[in-house]
C-alpha positions in Angstrom: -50.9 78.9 41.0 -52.4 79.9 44.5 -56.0 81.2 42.6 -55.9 77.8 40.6 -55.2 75.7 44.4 -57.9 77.7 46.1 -60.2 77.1 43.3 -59.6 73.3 43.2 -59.4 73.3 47.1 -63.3 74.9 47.0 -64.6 73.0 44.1 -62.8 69.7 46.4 -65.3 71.0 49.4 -68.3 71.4 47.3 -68.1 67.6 46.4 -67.9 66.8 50.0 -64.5 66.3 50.3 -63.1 67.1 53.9 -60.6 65.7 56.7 -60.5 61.7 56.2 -61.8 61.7 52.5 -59.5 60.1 50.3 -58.8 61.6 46.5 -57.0 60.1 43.8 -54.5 62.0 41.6 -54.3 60.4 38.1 -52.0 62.6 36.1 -48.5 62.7 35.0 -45.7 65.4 35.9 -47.4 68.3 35.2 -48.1 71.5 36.9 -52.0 70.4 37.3 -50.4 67.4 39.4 -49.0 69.7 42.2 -52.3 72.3 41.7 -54.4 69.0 42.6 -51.5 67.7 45.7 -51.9 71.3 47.5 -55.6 71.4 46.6 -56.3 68.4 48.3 -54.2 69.4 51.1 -55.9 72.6 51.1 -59.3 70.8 51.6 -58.3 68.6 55.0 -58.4 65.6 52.2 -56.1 62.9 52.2 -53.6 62.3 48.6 -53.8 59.1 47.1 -51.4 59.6 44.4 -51.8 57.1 41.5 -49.1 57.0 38.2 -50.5 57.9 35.1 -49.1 54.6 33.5 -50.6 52.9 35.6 -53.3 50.1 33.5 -56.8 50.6 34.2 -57.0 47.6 35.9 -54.4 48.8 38.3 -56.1 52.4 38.4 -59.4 50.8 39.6 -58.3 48.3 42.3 -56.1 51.3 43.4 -59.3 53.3 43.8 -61.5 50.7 45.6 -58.6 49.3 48.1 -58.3 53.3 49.1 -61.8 53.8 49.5 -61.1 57.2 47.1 -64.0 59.4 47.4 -62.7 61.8 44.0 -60.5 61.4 41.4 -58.9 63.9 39.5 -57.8 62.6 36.3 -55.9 64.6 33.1 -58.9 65.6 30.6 -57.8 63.6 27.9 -57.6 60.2 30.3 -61.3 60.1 31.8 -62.4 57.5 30.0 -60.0 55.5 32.3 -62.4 56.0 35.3 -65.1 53.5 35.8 -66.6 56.2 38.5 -69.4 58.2 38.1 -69.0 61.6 36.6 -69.6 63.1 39.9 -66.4 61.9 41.1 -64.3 62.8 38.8 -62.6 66.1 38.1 
């Protein structure tokens, strides 16, 4: 789990993400959820967790009242992100 946190973490930098910069977490209970929470956390980010069940409606005004920089949503869900690809892990 550390190797998979410091990748994330690193990947998380490359896209800019530092102290201040907000990123979403779209994913249920899963052990990619707390990979992505101590990623961020590794990366000075700020967590904006979001619930998976969330409607995309909800998702997006969730993401635009937080400002999120990132998102990392599951695989199979990134359709649910308006974002550009760029954005979205």
């Amino acid at each position: 789990m550390r190797t998979d946190v410091l990748s994330l973490s690193k990947e998380l930098e490359r896209l800019g993400c530092s102290p201040g910069t907000r990123v979403g977490i779209v994913l249920g209970n899963s052990i990619e959820y707390f990979v992505s929470f101590f990623a961020i956390s590794a990366a000075g980010a700020t967590i904006v967790p979001l619930l998976a069940r969330m409607t995309d409606y909800e998702i997006a005004g969730y993401l635009a009242d937080a400002d999120v920089s990132v998102v990392i949503i599951g695989k199979n869900q990134k359709s649910r992100c308006s974002r550009s690809s760029d954005g979205v892990l």
